[in-house]
BALOBA-1460 file (C-alpha; in Angstrom, 3 decimals):
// residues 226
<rec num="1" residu="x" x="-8.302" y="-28.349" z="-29.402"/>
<rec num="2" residu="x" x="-5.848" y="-25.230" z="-29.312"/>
<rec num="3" residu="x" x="-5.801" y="-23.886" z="-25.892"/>
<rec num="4" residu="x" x="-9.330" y="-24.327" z="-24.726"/>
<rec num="5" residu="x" x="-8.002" y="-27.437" z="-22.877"/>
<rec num="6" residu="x" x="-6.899" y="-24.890" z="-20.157"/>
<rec num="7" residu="x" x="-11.206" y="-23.605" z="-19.705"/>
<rec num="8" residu="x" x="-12.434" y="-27.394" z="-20.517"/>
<rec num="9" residu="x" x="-10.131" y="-29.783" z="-18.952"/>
<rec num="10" residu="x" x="-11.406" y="-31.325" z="-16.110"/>
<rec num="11" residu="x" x="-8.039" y="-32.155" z="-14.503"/>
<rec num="12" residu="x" x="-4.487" y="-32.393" z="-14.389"/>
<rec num="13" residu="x" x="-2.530" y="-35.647" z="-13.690"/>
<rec num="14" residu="x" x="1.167" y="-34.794" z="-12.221"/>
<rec num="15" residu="x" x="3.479" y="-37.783" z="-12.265"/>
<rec num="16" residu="x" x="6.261" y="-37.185" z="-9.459"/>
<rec num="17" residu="x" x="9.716" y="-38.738" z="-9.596"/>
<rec num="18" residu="x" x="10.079" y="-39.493" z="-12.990"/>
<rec num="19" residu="x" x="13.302" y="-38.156" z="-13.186"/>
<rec num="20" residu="x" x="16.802" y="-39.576" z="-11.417"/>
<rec num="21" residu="x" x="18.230" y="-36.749" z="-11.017"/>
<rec num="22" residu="x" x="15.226" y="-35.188" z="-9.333"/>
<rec num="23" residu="x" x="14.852" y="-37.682" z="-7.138"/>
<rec num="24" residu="x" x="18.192" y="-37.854" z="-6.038"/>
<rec num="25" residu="x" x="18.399" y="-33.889" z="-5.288"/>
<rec num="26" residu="x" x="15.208" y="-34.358" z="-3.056"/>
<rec num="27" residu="x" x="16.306" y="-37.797" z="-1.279"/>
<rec num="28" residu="x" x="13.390" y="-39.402" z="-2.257"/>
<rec num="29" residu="x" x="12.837" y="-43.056" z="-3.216"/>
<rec num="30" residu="x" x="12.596" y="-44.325" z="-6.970"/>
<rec num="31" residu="x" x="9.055" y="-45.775" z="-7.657"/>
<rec num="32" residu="x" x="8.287" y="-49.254" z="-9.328"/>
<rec num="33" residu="x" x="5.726" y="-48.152" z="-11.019"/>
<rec num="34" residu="x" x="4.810" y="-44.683" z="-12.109"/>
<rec num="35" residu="x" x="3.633" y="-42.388" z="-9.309"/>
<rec num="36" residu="x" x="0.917" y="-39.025" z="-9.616"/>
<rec num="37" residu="x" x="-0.910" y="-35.979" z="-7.879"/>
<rec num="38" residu="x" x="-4.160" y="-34.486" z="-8.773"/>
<rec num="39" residu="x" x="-3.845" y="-30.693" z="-9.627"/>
<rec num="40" residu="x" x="-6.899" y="-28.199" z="-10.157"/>
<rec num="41" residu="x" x="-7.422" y="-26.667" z="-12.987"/>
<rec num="42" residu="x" x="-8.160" y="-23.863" z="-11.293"/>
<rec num="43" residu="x" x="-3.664" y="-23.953" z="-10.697"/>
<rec num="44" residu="x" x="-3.519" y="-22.894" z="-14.447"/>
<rec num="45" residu="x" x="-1.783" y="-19.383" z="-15.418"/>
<rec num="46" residu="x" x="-0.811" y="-18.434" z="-19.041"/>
<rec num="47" residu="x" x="2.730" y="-17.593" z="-20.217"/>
<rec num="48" residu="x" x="3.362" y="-13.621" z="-19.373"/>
<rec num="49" residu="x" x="1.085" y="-14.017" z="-16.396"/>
<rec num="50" residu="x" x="1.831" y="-13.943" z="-12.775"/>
<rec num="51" residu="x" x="2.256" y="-17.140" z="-10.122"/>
<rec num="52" residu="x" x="1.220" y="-15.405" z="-6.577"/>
<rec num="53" residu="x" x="3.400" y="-16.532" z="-3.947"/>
<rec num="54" residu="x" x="1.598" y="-17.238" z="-0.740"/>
<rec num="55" residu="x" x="2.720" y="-15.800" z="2.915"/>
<rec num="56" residu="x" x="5.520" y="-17.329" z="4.277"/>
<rec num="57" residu="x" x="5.727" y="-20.144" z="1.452"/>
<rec num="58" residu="x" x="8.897" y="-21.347" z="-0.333"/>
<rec num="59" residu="x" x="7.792" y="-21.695" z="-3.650"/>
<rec num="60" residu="x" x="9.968" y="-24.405" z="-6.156"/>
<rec num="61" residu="x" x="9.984" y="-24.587" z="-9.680"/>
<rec num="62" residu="x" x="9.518" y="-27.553" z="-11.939"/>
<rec num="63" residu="x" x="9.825" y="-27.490" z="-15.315"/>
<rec num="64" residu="x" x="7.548" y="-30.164" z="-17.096"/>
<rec num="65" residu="x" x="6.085" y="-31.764" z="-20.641"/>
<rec num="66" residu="x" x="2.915" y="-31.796" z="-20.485"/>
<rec num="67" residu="x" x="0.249" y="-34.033" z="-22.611"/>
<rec num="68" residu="x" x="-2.767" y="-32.396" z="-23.461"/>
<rec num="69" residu="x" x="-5.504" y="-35.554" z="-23.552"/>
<rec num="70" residu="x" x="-7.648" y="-35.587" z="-26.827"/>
<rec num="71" residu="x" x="-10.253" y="-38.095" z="-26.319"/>
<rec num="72" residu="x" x="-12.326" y="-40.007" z="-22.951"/>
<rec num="73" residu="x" x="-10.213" y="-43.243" z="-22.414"/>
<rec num="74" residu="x" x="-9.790" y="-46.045" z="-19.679"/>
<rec num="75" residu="x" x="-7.730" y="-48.891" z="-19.251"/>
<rec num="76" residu="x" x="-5.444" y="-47.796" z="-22.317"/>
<rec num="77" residu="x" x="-2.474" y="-49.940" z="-23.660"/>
<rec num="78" residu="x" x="0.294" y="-48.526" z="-23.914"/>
<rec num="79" residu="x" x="0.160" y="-49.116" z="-27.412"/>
<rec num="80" residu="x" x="-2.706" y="-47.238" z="-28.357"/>
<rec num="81" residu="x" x="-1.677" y="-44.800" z="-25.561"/>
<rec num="82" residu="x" x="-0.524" y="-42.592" z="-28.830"/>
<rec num="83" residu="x" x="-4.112" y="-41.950" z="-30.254"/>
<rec num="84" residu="x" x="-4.991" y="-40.152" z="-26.685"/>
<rec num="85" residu="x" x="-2.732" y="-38.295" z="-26.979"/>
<rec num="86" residu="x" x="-3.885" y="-34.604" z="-29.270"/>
<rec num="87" residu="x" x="-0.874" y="-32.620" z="-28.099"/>
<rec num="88" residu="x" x="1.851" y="-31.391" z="-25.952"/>
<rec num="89" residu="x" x="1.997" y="-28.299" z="-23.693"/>
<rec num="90" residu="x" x="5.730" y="-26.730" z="-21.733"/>
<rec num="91" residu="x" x="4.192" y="-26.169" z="-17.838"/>
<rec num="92" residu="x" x="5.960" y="-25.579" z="-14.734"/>
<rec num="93" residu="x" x="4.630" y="-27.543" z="-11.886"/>
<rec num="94" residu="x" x="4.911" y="-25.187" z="-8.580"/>
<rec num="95" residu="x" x="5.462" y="-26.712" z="-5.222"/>
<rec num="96" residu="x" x="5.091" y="-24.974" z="-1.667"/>
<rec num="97" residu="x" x="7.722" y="-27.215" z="-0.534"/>
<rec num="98" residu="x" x="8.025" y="-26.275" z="3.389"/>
<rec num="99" residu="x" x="4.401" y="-26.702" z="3.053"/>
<rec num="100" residu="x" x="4.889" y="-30.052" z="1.207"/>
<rec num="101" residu="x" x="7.597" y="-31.056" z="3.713"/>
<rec num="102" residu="x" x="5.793" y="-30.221" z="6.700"/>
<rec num="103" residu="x" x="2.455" y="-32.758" z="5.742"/>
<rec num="104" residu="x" x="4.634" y="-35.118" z="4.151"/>
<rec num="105" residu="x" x="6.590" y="-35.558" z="7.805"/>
<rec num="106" residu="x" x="2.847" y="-36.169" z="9.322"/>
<rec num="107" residu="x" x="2.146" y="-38.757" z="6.710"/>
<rec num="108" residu="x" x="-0.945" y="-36.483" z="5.561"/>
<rec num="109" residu="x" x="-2.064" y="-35.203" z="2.249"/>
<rec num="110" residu="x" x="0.235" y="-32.345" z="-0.019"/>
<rec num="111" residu="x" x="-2.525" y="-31.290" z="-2.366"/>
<rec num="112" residu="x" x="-2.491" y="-27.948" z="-0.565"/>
<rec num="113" residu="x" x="1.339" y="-27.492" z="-1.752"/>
<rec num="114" residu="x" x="0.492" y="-28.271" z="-5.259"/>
<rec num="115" residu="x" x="-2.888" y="-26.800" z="-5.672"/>
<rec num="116" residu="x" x="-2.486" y="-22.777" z="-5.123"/>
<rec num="117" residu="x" x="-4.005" y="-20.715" z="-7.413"/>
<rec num="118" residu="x" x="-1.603" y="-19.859" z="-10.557"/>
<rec num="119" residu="x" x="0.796" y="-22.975" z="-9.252"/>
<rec num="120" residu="x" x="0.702" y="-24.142" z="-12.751"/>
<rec num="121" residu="x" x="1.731" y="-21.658" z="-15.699"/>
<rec num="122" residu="x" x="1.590" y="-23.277" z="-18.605"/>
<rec num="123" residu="x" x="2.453" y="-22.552" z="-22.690"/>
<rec num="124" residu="x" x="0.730" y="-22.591" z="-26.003"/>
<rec num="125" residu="x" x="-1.054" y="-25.755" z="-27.296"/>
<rec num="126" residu="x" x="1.590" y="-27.455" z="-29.242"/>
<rec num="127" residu="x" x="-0.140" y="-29.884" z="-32.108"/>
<rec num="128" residu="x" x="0.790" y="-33.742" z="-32.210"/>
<rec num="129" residu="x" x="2.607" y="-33.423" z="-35.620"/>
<rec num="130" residu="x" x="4.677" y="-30.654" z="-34.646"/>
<rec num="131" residu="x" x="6.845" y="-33.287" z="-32.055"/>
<rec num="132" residu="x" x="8.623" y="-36.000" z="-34.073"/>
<rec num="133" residu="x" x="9.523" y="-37.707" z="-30.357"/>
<rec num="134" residu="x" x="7.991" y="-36.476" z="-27.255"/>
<rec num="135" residu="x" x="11.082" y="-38.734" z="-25.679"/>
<rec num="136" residu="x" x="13.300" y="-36.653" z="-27.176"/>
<rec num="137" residu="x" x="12.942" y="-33.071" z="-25.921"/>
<rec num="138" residu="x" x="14.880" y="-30.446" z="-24.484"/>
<rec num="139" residu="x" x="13.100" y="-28.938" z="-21.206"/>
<rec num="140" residu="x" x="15.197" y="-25.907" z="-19.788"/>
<rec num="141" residu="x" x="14.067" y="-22.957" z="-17.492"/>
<rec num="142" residu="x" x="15.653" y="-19.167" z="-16.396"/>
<rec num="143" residu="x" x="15.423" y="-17.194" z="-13.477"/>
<rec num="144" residu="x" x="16.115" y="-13.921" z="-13.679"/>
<rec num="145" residu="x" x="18.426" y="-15.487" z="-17.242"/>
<rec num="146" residu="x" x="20.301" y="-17.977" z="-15.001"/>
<rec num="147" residu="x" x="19.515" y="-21.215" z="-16.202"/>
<rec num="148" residu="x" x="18.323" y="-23.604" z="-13.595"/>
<rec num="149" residu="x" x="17.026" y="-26.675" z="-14.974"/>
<rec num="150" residu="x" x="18.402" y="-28.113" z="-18.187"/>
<rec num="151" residu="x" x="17.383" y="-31.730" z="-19.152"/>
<rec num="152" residu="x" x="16.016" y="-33.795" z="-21.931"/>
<rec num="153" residu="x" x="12.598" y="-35.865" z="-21.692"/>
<rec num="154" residu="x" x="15.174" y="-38.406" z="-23.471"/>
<rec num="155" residu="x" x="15.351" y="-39.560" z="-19.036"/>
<rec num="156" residu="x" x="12.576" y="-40.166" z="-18.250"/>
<rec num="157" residu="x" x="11.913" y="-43.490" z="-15.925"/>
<rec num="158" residu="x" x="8.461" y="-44.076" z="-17.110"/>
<rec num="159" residu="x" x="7.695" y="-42.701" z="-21.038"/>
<rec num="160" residu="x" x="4.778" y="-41.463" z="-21.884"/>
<rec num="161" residu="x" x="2.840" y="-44.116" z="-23.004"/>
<rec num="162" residu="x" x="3.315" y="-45.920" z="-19.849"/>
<rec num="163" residu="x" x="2.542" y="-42.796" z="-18.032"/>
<rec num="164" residu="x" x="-1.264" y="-43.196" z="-19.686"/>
<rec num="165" residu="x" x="-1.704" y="-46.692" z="-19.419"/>
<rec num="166" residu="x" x="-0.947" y="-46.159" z="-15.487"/>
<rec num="167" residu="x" x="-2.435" y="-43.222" z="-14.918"/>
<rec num="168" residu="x" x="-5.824" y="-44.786" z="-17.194"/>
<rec num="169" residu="x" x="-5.910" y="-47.882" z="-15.276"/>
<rec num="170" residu="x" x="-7.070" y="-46.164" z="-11.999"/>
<rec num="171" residu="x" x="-9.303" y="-42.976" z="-13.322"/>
<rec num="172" residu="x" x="-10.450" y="-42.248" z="-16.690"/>
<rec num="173" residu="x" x="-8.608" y="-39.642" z="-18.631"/>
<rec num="174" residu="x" x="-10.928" y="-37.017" z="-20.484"/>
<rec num="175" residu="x" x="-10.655" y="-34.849" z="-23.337"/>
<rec num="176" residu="x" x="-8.789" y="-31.705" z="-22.132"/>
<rec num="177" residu="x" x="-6.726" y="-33.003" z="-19.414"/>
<rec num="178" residu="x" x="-3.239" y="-32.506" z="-18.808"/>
<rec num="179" residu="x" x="-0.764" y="-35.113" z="-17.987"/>
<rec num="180" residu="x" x="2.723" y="-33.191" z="-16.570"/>
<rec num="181" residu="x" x="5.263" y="-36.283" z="-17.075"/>
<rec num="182" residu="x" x="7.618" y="-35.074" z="-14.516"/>
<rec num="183" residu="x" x="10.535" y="-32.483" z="-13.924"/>
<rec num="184" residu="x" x="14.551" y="-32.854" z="-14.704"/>
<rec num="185" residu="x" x="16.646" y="-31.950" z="-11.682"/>
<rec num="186" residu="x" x="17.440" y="-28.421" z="-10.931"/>
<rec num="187" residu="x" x="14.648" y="-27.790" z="-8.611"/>
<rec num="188" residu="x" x="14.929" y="-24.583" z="-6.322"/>
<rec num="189" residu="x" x="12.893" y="-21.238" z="-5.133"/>
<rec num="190" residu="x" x="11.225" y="-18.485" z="-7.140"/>
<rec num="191" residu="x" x="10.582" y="-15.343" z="-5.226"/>
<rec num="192" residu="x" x="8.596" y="-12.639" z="-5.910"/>
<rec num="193" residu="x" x="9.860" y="-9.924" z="-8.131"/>
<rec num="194" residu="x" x="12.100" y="-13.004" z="-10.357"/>
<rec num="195" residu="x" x="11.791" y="-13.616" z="-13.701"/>
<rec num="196" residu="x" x="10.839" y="-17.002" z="-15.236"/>
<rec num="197" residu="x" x="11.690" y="-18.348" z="-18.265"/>
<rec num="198" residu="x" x="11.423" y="-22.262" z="-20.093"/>
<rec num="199" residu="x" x="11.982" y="-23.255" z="-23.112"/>
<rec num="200" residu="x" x="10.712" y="-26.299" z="-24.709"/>
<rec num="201" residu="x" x="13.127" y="-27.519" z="-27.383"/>
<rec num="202" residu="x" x="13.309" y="-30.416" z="-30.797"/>
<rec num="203" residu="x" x="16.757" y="-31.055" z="-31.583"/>
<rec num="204" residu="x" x="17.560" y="-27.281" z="-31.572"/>
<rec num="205" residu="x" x="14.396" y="-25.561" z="-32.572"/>
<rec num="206" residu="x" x="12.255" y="-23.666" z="-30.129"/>
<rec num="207" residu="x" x="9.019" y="-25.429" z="-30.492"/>
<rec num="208" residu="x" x="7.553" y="-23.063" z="-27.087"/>
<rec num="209" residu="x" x="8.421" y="-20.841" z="-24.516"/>
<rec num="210" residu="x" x="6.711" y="-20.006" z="-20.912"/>
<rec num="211" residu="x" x="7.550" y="-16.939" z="-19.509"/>
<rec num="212" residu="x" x="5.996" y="-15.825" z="-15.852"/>
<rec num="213" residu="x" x="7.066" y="-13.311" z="-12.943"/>
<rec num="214" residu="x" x="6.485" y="-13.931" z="-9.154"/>
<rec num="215" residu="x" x="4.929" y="-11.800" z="-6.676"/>
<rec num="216" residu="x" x="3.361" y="-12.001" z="-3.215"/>
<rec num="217" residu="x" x="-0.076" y="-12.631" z="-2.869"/>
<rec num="218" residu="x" x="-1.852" y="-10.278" z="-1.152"/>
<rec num="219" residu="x" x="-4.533" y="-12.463" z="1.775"/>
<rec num="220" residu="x" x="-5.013" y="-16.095" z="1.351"/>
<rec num="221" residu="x" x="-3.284" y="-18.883" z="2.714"/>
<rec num="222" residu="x" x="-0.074" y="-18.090" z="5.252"/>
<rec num="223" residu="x" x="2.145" y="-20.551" z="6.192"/>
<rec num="224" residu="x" x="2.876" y="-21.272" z="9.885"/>
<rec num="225" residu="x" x="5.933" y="-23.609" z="10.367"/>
<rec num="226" residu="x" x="5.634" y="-26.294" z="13.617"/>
């Protein structure tokens, strides 16, 4: 499938607070059962690419695994959750978290803070065989070469397997999509002119890297705090 998952994916399936120590650094509660947000595909941006900061937006980074979806599949077991599975892709999931914080306090939707254009930069197409143990990766990511987030997918709360039978017993998953399993903690702002960097890593060898800068966007969406 290479990278033509990023023109003929239909969707991307973000699983939020997957990660203790993420969830502890944003005070929210740990879910029973594994918890997700729609993206648009439209969010993608390749690595060396820019992410377009919005007016008046404060713009996190979150460093993810992603799981590029090979074939159409519903109501998957977790055990053959593996055969859906046709590869793996290093993605940073941006947030416009005033934004997010501001609808969340409302009780109303946050797809707005998720679904920006170029709010998801995202790596090369990494093949199946090339990962010995997707639950055993090394996720880390650089601004301006201060590292910020630095975690393993080793802690997880819900693997990936589980992720897809979840996440296939409410929608159908389709050939192309993306499933981002979550970010470690380290959270915090990119601003425009910083440099991004993440590194995907298998017990010491650089299997990917993203790299990205930030800059304003010019018209669009501005942010007006209440």
């Amino acid at each position: 499938m290479a990278s033509s998952f990023i023109r003929t994916g239909k969707k991307i399936v973000a699983i939020g607070r997957n990660y203790a120590g993420h969830i502890k650094e944003l005070s929210n509660a740990t879910p029973k059962e594994p918890f997700f947000f729609l993206k648009p595909t439209t969010s993608y941006v390749t690595s060396g690419g820019q992410v377009e900061i919005p007016s008046g937006i404060i713009a996190h980074h979150e460093v993810e695994l992603g799981l590029v979806i090979g074939k159409r599949g519903r109501d998957i077991s977790q055990a053959d959750a593996d055969s859906y599975i046709d590869g793996y892709a290093l993605a940073v999931d941006m947030t416009a978290r005033n934004l997010q914080d501001q609808v969340k306090k409302k009780g109303l939707p946050w797809s707005a803070a998720k679904g920006f254009d170029t709010f998801t930069p995202i790596g090369s197409f990494i093949p199946k065989a090339n990962i010995n143990n997707p639950h055993d990766l090394h996720l880390s990511l650089e601004i301006n070469g201060v590292v910020k987030q630095d975690g393993s997918t080793a802690d997880m709360i819900f693997n990936c397997h589980r992720l897809i039978e979840h996440i296939s017993s409410i929608m159908t998953l389709e050939e192309g999509d993306l499933v981002l399993t979550g970010t470690p903690a380290g959270v915090g702002p990119v601003a425009a002119g910083d440099k991004v960097e993440c590194h995907l890593t298998q017990a010491g060898v650089k299997l990917d890297s993203l790299v990205f800068t930030a800059i304003d966007r010019q018209g669009g969406y501005q942010f007006k705090p209440e």
